[in-house]
N, C-alpha and C positions, 0 to 999 in steps of 0.2 A: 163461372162461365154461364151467361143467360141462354137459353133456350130459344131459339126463334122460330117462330111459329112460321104456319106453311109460307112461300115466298112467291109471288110472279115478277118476272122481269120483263119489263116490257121495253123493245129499242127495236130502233131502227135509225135511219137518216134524219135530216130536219123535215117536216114539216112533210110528215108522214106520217100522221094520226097516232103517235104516243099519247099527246096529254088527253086526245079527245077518249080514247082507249082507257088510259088509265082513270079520267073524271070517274068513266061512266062504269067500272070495276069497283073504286069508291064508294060510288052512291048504291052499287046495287048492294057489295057486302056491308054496307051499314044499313041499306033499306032492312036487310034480317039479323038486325042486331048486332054485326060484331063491329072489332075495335079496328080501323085500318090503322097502320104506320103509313102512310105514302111518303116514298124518298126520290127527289129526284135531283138528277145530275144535270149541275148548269155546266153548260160549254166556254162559258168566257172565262178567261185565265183572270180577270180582275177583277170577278163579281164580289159583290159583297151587300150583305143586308145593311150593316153599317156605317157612316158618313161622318165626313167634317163637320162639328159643332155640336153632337151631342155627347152626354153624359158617359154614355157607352165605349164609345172612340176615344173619348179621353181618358177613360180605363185603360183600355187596350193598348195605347199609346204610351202610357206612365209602365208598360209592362205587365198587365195582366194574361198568365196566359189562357184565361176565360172569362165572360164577361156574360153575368144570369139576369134576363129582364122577364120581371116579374111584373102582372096587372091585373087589376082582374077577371079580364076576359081572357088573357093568355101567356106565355112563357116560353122563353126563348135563350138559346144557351149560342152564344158568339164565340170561337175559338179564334186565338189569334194567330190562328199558322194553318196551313190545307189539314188536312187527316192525311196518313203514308196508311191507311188502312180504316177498309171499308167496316169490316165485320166488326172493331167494339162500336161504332156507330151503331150498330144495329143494334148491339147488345144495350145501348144506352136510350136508347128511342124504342124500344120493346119494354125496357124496364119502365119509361118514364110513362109510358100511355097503356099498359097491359094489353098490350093489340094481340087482337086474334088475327090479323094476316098481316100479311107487308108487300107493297108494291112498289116494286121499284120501278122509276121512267129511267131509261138509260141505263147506266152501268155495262153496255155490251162486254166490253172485254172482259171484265171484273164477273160476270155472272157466266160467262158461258164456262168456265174452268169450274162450277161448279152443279153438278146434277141433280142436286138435291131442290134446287130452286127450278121452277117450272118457266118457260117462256113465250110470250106473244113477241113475233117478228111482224115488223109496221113496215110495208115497200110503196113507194112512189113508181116503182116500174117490175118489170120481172129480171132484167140484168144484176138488181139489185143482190139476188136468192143466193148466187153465190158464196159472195162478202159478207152476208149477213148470216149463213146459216155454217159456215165453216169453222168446223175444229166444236161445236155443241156439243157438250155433255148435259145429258138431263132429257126432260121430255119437253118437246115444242108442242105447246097445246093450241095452235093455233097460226096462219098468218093470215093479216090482214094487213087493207089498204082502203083510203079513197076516194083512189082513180080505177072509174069506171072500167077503163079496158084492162087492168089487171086483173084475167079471167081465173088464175091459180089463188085466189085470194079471197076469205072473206070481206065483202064491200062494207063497209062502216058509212051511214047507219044502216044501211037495207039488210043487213045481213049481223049487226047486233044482238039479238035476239039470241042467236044461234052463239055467236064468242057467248054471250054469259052462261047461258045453258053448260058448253063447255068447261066454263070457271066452276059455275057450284058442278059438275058431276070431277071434276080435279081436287075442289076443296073437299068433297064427301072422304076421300082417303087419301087427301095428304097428311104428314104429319111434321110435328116440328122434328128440329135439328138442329144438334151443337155445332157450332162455328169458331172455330180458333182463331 
């Protein structure tokens, strides 16, 4: 069982400053050297990296139930069926890249049952707090947004500054944790 290192979860609604959130958590923990894993969860029931006419799909199609593309700029691992579980994913994108943090966009329901992972909530309104903050375990290190009239919120970017301040004094003592 791999160790995962500290975790933030970042979710909210569409188009409520996850990805800008999570870029700019990216750049700033690799601006001081560490390793991200960034994970994030697409919405569409029939996304896929994969398509008709290449190499890879005809793998997958002849029954492979994984499919390794290797180059030399990158590497990429194709499963042919969803994951029923998040955590050996982690366990497998920790081992493959040594990451010293992990970020996840999304995952709401899958992270809040678990406290050990820290969270940023992203709202397009304040009706939003509810739905969004119900049933958390763990520490909300944050919510932000934005839209300007969301006055309970840090404003992204005017108020940026201040979320990452918050990430590194979270990353200073968090630690990792085994995940089943």
């Amino acid at each position: 069982m791999t160790e995962i290192p500290p975790t933030l979860s970042i979710f909210g609604f569409k188009n409520s400053g996850k990805t800008t959130i999570a870029s700019a958590a990216t750049e700033h923990f690799t601006s001081q050297g560490l390793r991200v894993l960034a994970v994030k969860h697409v919405g569409k029931p029939s996304f896929s990296l994969d398509h008709e006419g290449t190499d890879s799909h005809r793998f997958a199609k002849a029954g492979a139930t994984g499919v390794l593309l290797h180059s030399d700029s990158s590497t990429a691992l194709l499963l042919s069926r969803p994951a029923t579980q998040l955590a050996p994913l982690l366990q497998l994108g920790v081992a493959a890249t040594s990451a010293n943090v992990v970020i996840l966009e999304g995952f709401k329901s899958w992270t809040h049952h678990h406290k050990e992972i820290a969270k940023v909530i992203c709202l397009r309104s304040t009706s939003e707090i509810p739905e969004l903050s119900e049933n958390i375990q763990g520490e909300v290190l944050a919510i932000c947004t934005l839209t300007p009239s969301v006055t309970e919120a840090l404003l992204i970017p005017d108020q940026l500054p201040e979320l990452l301040q918050r990430l590194d004094d979270w990353l200073a003592n968090a630690t990792s944790f085994k995940m089943e």
